[in-house]
C-alpha positions as a LaTeX table, in Angstrom:
\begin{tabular}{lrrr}
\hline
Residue & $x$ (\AA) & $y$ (\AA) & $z$ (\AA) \\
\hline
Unk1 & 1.28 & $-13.91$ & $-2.48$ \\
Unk2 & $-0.67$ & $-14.00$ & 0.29 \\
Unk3 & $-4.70$ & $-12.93$ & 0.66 \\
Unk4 & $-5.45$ & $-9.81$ & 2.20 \\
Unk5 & $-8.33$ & $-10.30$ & 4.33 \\
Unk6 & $-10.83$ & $-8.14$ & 3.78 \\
Unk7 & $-12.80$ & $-5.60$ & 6.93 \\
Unk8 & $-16.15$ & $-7.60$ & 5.34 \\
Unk9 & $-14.76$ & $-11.10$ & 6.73 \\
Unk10 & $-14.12$ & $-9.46$ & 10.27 \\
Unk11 & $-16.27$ & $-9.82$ & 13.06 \\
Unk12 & $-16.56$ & $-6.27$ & 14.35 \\
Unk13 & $-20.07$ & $-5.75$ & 16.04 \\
Unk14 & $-19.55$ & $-4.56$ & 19.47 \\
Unk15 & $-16.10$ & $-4.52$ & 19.36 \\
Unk16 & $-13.60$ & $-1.53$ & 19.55 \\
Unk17 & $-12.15$ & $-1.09$ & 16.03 \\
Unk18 & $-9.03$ & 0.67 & 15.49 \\
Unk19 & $-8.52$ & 2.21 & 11.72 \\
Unk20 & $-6.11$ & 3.61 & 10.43 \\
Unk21 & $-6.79$ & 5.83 & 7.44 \\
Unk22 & $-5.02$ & 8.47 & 5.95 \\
Unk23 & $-7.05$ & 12.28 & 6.52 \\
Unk24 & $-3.02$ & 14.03 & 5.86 \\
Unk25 & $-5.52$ & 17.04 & 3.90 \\
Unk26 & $-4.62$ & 20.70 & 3.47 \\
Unk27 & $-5.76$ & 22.96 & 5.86 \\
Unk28 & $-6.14$ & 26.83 & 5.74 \\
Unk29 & $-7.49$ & 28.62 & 9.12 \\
Unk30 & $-8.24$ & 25.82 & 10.51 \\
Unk31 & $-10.44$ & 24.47 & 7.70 \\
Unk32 & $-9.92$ & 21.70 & 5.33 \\
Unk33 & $-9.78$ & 22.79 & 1.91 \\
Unk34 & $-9.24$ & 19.41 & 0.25 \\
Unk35 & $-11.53$ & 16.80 & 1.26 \\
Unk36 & $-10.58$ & 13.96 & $-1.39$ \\
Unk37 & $-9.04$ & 11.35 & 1.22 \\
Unk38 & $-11.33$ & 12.07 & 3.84 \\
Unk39 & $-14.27$ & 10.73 & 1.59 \\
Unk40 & $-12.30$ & 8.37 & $-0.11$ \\
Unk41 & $-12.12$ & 6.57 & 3.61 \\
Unk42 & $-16.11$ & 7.16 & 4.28 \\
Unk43 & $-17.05$ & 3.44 & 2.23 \\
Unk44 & $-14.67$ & 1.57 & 4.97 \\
Unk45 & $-16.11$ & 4.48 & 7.98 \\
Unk46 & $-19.95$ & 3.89 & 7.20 \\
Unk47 & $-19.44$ & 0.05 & 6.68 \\
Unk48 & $-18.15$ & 0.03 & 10.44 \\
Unk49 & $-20.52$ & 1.83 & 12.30 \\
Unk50 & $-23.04$ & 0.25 & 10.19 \\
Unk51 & $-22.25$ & $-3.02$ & 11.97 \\
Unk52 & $-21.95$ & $-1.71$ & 15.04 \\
Unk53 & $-18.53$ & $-1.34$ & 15.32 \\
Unk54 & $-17.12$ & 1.69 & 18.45 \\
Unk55 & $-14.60$ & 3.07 & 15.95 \\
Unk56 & $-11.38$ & 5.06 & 16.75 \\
Unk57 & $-9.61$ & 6.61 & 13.84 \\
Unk58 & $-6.21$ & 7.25 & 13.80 \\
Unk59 & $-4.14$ & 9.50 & 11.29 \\
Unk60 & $-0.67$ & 11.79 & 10.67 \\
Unk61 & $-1.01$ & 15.35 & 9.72 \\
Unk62 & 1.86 & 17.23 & 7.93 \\
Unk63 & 5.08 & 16.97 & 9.37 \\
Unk64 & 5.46 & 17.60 & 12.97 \\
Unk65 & 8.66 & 17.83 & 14.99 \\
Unk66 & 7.22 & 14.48 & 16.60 \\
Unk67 & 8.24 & 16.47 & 19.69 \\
Unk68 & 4.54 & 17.14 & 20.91 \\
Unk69 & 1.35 & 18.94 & 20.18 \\
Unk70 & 1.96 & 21.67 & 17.28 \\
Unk71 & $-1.14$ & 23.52 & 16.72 \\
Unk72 & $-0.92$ & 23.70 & 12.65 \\
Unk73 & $-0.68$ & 20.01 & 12.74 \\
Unk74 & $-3.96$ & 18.98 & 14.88 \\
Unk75 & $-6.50$ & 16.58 & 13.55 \\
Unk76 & $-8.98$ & 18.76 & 15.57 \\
Unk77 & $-10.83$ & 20.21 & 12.59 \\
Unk78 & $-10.66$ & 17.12 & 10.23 \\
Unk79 & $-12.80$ & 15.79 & 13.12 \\
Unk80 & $-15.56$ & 18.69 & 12.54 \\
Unk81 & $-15.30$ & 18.13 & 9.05 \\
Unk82 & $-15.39$ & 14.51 & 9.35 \\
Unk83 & $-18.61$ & 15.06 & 11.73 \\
Unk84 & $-20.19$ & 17.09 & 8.89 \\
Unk85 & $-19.72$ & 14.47 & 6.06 \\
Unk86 & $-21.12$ & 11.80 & 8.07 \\
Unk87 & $-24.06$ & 13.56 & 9.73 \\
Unk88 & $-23.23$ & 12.31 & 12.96 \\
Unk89 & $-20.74$ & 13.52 & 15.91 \\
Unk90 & $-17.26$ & 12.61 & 16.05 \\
Unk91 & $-15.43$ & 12.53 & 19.10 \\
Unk92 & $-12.11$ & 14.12 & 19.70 \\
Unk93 & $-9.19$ & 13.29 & 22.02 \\
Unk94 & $-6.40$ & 15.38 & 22.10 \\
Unk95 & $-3.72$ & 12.65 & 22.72 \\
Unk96 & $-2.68$ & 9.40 & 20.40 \\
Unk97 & $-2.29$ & 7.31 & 23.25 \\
Unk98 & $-2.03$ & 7.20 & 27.43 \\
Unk99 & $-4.52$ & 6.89 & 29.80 \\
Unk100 & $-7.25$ & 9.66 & 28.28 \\
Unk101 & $-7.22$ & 8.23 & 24.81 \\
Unk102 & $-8.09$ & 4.83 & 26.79 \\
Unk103 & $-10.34$ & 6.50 & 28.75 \\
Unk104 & $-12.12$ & 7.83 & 25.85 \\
Unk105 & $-11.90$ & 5.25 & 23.67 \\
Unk106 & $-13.25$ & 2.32 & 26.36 \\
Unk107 & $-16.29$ & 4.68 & 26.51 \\
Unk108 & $-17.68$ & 4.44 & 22.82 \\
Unk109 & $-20.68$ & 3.06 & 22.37 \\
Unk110 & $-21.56$ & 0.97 & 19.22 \\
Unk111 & $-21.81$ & 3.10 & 16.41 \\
Unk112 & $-19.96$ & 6.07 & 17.76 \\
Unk113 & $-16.88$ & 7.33 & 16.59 \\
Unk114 & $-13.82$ & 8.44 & 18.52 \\
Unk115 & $-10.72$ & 10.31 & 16.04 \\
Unk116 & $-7.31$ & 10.65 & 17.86 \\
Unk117 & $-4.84$ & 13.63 & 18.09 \\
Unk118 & $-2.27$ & 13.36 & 14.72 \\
Unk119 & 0.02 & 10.12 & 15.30 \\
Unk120 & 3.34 & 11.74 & 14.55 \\
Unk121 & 3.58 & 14.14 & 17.15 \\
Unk122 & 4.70 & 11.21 & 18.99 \\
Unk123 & 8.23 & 10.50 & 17.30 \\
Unk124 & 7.86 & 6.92 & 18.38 \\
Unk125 & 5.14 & 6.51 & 15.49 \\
Unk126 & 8.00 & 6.85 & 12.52 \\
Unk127 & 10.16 & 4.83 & 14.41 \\
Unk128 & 7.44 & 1.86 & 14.51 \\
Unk129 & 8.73 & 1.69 & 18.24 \\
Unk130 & 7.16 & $-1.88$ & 19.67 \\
Unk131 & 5.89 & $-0.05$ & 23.26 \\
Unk132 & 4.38 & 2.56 & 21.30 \\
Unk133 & 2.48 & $-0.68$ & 18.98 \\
Unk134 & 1.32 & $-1.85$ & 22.13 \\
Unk135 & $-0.31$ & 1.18 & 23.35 \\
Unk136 & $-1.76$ & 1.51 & 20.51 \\
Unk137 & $-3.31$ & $-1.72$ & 20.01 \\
Unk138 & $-4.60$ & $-1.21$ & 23.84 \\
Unk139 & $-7.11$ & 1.38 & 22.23 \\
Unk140 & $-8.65$ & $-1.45$ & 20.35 \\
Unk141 & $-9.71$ & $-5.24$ & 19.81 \\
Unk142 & $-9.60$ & $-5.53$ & 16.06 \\
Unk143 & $-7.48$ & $-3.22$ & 13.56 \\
Unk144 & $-8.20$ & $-2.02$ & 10.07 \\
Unk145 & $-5.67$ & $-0.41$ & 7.59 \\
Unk146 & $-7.15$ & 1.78 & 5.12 \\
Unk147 & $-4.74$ & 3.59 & 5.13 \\
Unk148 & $-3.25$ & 3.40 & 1.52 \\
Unk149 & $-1.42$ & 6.60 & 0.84 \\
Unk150 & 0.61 & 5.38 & 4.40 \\
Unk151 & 1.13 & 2.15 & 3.22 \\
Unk152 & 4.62 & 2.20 & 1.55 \\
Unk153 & 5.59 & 3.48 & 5.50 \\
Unk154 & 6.81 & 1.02 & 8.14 \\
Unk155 & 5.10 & 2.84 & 11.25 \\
Unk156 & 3.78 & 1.58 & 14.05 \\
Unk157 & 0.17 & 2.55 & 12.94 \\
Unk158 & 0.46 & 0.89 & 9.82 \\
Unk159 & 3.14 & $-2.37$ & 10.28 \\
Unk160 & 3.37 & $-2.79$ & 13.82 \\
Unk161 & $-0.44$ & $-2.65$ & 15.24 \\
Unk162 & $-0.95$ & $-5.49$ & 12.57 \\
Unk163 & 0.77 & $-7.95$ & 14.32 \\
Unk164 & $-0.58$ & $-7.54$ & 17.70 \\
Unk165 & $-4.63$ & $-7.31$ & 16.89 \\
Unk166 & $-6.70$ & $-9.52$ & 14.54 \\
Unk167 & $-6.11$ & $-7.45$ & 11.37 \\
Unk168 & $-7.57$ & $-6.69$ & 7.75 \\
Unk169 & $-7.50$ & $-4.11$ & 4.91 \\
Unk170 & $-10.30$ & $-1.40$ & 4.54 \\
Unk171 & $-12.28$ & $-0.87$ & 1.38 \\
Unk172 & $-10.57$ & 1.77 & $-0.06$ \\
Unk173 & $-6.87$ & 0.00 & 0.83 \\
Unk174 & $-7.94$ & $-3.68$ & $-1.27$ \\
Unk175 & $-9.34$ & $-1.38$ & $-3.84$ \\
Unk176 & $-6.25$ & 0.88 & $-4.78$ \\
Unk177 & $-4.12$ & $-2.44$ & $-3.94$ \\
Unk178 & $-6.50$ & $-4.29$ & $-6.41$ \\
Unk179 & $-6.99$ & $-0.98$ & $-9.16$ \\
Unk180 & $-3.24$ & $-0.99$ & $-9.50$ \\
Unk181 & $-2.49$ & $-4.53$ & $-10.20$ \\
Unk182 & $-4.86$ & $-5.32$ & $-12.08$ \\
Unk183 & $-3.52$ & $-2.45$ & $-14.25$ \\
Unk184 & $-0.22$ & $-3.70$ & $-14.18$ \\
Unk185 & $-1.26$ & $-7.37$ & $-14.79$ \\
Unk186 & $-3.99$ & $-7.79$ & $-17.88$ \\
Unk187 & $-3.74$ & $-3.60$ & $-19.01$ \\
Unk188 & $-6.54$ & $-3.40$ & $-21.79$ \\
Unk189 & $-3.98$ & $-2.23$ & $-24.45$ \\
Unk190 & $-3.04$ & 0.18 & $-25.97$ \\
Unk191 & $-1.62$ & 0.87 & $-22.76$ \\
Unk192 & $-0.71$ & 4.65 & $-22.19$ \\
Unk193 & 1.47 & 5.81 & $-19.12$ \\
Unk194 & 2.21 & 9.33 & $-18.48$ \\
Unk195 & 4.66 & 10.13 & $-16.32$ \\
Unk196 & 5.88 & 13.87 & $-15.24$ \\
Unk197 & 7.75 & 15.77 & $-11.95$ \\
Unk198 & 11.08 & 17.01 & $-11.62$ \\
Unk199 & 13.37 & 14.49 & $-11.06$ \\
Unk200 & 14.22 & 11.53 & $-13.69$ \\
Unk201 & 16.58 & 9.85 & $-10.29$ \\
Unk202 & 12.60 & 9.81 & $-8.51$ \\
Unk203 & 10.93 & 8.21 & $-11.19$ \\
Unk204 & 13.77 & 6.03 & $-12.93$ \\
Unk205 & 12.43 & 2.69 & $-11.27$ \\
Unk206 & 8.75 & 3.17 & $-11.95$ \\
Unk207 & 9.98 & 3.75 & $-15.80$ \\
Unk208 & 12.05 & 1.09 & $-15.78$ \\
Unk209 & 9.00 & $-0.88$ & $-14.46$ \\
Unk210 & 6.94 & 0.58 & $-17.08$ \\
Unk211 & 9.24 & $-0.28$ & $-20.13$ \\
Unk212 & 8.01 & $-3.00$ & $-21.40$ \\
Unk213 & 4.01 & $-3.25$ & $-20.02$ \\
Unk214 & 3.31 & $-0.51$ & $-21.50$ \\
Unk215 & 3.12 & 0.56 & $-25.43$ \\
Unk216 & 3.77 & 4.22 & $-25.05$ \\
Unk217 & 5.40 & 6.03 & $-21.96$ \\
Unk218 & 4.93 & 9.51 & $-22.02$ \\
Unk219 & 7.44 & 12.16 & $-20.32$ \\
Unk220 & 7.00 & 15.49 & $-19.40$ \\
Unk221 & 7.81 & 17.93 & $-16.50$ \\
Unk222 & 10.90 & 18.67 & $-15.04$ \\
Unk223 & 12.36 & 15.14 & $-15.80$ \\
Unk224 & 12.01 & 15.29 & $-19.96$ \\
Unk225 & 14.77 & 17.50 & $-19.45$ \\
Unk226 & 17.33 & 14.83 & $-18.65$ \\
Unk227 & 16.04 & 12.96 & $-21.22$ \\
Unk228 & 16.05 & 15.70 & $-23.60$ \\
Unk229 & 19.89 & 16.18 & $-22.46$ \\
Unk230 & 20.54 & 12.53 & $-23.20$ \\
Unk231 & 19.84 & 13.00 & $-27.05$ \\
Unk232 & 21.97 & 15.63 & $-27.17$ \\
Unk233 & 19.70 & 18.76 & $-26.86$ \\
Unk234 & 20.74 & 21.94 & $-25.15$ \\
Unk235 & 18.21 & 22.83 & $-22.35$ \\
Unk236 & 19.33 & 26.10 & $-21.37$ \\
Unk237 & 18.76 & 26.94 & $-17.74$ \\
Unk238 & 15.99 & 24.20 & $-17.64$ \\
Unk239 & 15.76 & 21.82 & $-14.43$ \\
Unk240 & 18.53 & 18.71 & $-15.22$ \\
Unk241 & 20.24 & 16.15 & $-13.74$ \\
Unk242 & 23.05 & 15.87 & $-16.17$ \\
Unk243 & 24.58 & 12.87 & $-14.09$ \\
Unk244 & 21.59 & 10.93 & $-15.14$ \\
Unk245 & 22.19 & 11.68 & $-18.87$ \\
Unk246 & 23.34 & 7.77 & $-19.43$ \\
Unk247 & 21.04 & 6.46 & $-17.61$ \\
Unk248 & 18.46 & 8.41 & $-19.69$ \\
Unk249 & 20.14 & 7.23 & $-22.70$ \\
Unk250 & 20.50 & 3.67 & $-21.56$ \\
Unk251 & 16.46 & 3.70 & $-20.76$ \\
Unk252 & 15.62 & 5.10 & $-24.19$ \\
Unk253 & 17.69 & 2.17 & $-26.06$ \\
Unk254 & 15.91 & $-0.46$ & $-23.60$ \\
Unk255 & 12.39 & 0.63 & $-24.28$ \\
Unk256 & 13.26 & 0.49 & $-27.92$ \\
Unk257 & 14.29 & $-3.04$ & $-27.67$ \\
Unk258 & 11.21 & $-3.87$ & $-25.21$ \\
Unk259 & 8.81 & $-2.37$ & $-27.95$ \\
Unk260 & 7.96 & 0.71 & $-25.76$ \\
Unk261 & 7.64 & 3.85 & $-27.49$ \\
Unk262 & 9.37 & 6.42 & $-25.49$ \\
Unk263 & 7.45 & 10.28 & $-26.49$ \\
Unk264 & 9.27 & 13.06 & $-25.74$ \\
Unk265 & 8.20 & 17.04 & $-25.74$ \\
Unk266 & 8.81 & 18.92 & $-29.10$ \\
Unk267 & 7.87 & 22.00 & $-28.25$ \\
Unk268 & 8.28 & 23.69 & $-24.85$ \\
Unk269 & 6.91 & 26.79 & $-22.57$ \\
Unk270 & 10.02 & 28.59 & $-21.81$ \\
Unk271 & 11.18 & 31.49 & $-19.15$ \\
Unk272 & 13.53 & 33.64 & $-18.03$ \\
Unk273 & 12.80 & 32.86 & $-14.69$ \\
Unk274 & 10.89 & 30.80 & $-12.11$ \\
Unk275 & 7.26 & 33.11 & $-11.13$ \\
Unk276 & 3.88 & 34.02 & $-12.44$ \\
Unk277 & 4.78 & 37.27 & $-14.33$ \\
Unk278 & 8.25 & 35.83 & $-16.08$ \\
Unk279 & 8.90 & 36.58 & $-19.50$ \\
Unk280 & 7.48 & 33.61 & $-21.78$ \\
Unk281 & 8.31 & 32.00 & $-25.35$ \\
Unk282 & 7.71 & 29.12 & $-26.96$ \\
Unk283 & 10.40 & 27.09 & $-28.69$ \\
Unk284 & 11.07 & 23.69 & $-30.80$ \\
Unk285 & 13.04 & 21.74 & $-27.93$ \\
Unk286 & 16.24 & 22.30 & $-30.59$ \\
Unk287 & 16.04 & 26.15 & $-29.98$ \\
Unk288 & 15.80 & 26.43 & $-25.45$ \\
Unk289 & 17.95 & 29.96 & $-25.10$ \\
Unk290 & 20.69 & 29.28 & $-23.32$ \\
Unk291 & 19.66 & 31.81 & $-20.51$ \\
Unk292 & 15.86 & 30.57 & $-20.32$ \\
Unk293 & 14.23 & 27.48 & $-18.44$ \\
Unk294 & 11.42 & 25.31 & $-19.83$ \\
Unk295 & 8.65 & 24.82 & $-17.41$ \\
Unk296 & 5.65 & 23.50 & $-19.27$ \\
Unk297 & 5.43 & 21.51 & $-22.84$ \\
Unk298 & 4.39 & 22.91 & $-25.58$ \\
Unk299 & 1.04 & 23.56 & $-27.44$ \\
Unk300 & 2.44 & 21.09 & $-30.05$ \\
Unk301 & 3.46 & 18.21 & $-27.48$ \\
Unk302 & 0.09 & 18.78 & $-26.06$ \\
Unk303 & $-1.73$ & 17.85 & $-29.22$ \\
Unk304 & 0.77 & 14.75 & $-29.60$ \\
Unk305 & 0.45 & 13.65 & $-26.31$ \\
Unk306 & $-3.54$ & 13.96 & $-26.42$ \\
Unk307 & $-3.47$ & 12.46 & $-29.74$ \\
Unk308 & $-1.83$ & 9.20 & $-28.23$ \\
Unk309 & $-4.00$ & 9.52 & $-25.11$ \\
Unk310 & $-7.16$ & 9.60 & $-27.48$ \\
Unk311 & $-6.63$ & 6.22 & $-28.76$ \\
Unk312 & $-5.56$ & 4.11 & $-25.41$ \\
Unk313 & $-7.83$ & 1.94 & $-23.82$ \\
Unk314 & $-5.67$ & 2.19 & $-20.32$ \\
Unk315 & $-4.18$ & 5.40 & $-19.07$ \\
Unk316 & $-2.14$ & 5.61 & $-16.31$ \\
Unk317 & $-1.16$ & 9.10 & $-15.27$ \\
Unk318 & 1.54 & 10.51 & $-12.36$ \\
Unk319 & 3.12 & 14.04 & $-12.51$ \\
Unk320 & 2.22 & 17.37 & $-13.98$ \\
Unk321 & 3.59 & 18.30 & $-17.39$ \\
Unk322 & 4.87 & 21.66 & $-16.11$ \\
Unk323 & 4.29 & 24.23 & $-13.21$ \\
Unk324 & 0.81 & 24.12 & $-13.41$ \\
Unk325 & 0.68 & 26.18 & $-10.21$ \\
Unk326 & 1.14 & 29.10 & $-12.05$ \\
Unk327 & $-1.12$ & 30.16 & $-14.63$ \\
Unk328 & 1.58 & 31.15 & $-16.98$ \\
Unk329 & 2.72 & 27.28 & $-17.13$ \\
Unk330 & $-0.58$ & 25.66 & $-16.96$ \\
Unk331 & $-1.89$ & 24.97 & $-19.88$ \\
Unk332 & 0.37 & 21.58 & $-20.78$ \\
Unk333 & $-1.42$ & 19.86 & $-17.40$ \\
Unk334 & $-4.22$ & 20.94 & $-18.61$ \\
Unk335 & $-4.67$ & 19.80 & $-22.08$ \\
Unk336 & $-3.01$ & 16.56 & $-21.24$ \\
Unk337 & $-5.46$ & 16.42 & $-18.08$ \\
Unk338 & $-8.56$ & 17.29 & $-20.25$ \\
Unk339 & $-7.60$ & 14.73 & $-23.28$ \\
Unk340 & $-7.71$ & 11.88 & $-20.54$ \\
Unk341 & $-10.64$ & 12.91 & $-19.15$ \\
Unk342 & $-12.40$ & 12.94 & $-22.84$ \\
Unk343 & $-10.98$ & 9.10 & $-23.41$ \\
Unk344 & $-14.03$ & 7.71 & $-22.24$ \\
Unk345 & $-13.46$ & 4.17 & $-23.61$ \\
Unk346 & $-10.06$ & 3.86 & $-21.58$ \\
Unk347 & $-9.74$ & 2.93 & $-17.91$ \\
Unk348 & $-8.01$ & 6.36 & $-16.70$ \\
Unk349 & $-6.27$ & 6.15 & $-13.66$ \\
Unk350 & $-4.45$ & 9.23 & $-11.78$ \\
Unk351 & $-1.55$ & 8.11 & $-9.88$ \\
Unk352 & $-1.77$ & 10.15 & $-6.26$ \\
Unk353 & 0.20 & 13.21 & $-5.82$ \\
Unk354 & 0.22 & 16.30 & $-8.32$ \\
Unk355 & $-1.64$ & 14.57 & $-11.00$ \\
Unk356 & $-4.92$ & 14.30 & $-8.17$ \\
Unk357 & $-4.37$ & 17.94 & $-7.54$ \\
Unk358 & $-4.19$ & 18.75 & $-11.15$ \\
Unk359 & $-7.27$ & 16.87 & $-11.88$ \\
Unk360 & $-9.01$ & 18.54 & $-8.76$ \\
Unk361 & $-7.90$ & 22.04 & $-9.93$ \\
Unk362 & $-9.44$ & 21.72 & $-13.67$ \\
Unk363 & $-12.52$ & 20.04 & $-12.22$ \\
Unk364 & $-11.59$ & 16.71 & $-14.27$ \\
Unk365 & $-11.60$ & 14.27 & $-11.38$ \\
Unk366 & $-15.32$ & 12.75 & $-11.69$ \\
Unk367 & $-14.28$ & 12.00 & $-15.48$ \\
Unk368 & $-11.50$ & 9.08 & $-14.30$ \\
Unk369 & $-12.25$ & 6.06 & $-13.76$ \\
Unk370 & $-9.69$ & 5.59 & $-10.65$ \\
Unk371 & $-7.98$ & 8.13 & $-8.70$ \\
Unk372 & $-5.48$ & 7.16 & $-6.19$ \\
Unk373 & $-5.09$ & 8.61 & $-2.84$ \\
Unk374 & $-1.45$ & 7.74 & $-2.84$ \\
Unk375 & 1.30 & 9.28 & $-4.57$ \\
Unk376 & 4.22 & 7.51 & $-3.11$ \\
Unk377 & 2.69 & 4.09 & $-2.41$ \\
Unk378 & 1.21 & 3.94 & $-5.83$ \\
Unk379 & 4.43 & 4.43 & $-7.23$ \\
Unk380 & 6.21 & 1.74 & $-5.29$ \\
Unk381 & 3.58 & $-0.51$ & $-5.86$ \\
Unk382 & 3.96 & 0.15 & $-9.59$ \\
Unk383 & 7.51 & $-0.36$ & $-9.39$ \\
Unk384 & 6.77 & $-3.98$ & $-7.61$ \\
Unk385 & 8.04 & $-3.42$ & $-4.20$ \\
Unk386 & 6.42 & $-4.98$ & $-1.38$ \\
Unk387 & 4.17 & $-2.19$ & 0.53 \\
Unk388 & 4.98 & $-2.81$ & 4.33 \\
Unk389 & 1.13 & $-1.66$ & 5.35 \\
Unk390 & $-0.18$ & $-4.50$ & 2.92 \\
Unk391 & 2.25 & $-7.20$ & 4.20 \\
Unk392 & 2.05 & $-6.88$ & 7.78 \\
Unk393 & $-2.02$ & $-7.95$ & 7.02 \\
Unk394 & $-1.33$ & $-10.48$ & 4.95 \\
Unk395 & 1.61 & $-11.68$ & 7.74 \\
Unk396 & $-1.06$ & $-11.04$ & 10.36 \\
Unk397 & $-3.37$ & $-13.37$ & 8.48 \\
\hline
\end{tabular}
């Protein structure tokens, strides 16, 4: 495979650089509430304007019509709070591209920063559209992805730029790129990977990928229910994709042949119905009423999960164990979050998505070694497809 150059090797000093990262955060009155990717990218942001560089960010927001400016999806106050984690101002322009954002942008002087309007309210940025590439790449003379949770995406701000500027990866991109690999490659074993969510059909090629590199693959959240189903278990009203069933059944006769020990729950947190105040038991995964729905594990799978967590030496972890959202079904995420946290001999690393929410809500994230800021690239990475953000740079080089 080709080398991914790296922003260090890139002569950037004077020069207009245009970055992409990734600043998608939640916002509530128009204040972030969530600032893990926005510091994950300050490393790659610092390095820049330390060398001079006049840097214009660009980044998506939500998911906008791609029609035009939507108010709830503005960058506008990521640039405030961008300003405020820097120390420094941060420019704002309230277009992605045309003659203001080149305006704006040819302005910069060297160690300024510039952040543009959110990319997809232009429709053409999904659709990697090739005049759209150019006017981006106008904006700049040398272009940075760091970008990672964008870079399973075939956009225009992540594939297309790369082929029309002298292009390399941010710090934060080779890292995660790097981080998961090396995971995947030379694991210090035992190798542990947890893997939760709803659906078995979203996650069946990252366990299949899984089945023989690791020595134990966890399964909880919605998705143990398939599996569950697959050995014959009743589930009651529990979240199941019953024409997955074989599948599920073919997967747990694999691993067994690969050496992969497959753990199941044993004991589930079970309700008559999906909110906060339902009415709660908790069963042997034998005994799911017919007319209830499990939506956490079990205070028994919790201690057997953290039991085989406590003696890995690499952890790997994507998907809640239950609705941890609600109090009522929290405490599965919770244990299982806590017992990787406490492995402090392992290399723990959180997978994007839920699991870096999880880890953020039960104030566990400074314990892991790794957290990803991408739930959906990390996962195709893990799987082993080709990311199109990474290969365009490697192409480009």
């Amino acid at each position: 495979m080709p080398e991914t150059r790296s922003v260090k090797s890139a002569e950037v000093a004077g020069k207009r650089v245009l970055c992409r990262v990734d600043f998608n955060v939640p916002l509530k009155d128009g204040t972030v509430t969530d600032d893990t990717r926005i510091k994950a990218a300050l490393p790659t942001i610092e390095y820049l304007l330390g060398q001079g560089a006049r840097l214009i960010l660009m980044s998506h927001l939500g998911r906008p019509a791609g029609t035009g400016f939507e108010e709830a999806f503005s960058l506008r106050p990521v640039a405030a709070h961008l300003a405020a984690l820097l120390g420094r101002p941060v420019h704002f322009v309230g277009d992605v591209v045309g003659e203001k954002a080149r305006a704006r942008a040819e302005s910069l002087e060297e160690g300024e920063v510039l952040l543009l309007e959110n990319l997809r309210f232009d429709a053409r940025e999904k659709a990697n559209d090739p005049g759209f590439c150019r006017e981006l790449a106008a904006l700049g003379e040398v272009y940075v992805n760091d970008a990672f949770g964008t870079a399973h995406r075939a956009h225009a701000s992540t594939a297309g730029v790369a082929t029309l500027l002298p292009s390399c990866a941010g710090l934060l991109l080779l890292h995660e790129v790097e981080t998961l690999n090396g995971m995947l490659g030379e694991p210090r074993r035992p190798f542990v990977a947890i893997l939760g969510g709803s659906k078995v059909s979203d996650k069946i090629k990252v366990i299949d990928a899984l089945i023989g590199t690791c020595d134990t693959l966890v399964i909880g959240g919605g998705m143990c229910f398939t599996f569950l189903l697959a050995q014959g278990l009743e589930v009651g009203a529990s979240l199941k994709e019953e024409d997955w069933a074989d599948r599920c059944k073919e997967t747990l006769a694999r691993a067994a042949l690969a050496g992969t020990e497959i753990l199941l729950p044993v004991d589930l947190v079970v309700a008559d119905r999906f909110a906060e105040d339902a009415r709660t038991d908790t069963v042997g995964v034998d005994a799911v009423p017919p007319d209830m729905m499990g939506l956490d594990i079990g205070p028994d799978t919790a201690a057997l999960f953290a039991r085989t967590i406590a003696g890995a030496q690499t952890v790997f972890w994507n998907g809640p164990m239950g609705v941890f959202e609600m109090r009522a079904f929290e405490a599965g995420t919770r244990a299982l979050a806590r017992a990787v946290a406490e492995n402090d001999d392992a290399d723990t690393i959180i997978g994007g998505g839920d699991s870096v929410a999880a880890v953020n809500k039960f104030g566990l994230a400074s314990k892991m070694t790794f957290i990803s800021t991408g739930g959906g690239a990390s996962m195709e990475l893990v799987q082993g497809e080709a990311l199109p953000g990474v290969v365009a740079l490697q192409d480009a080089g």
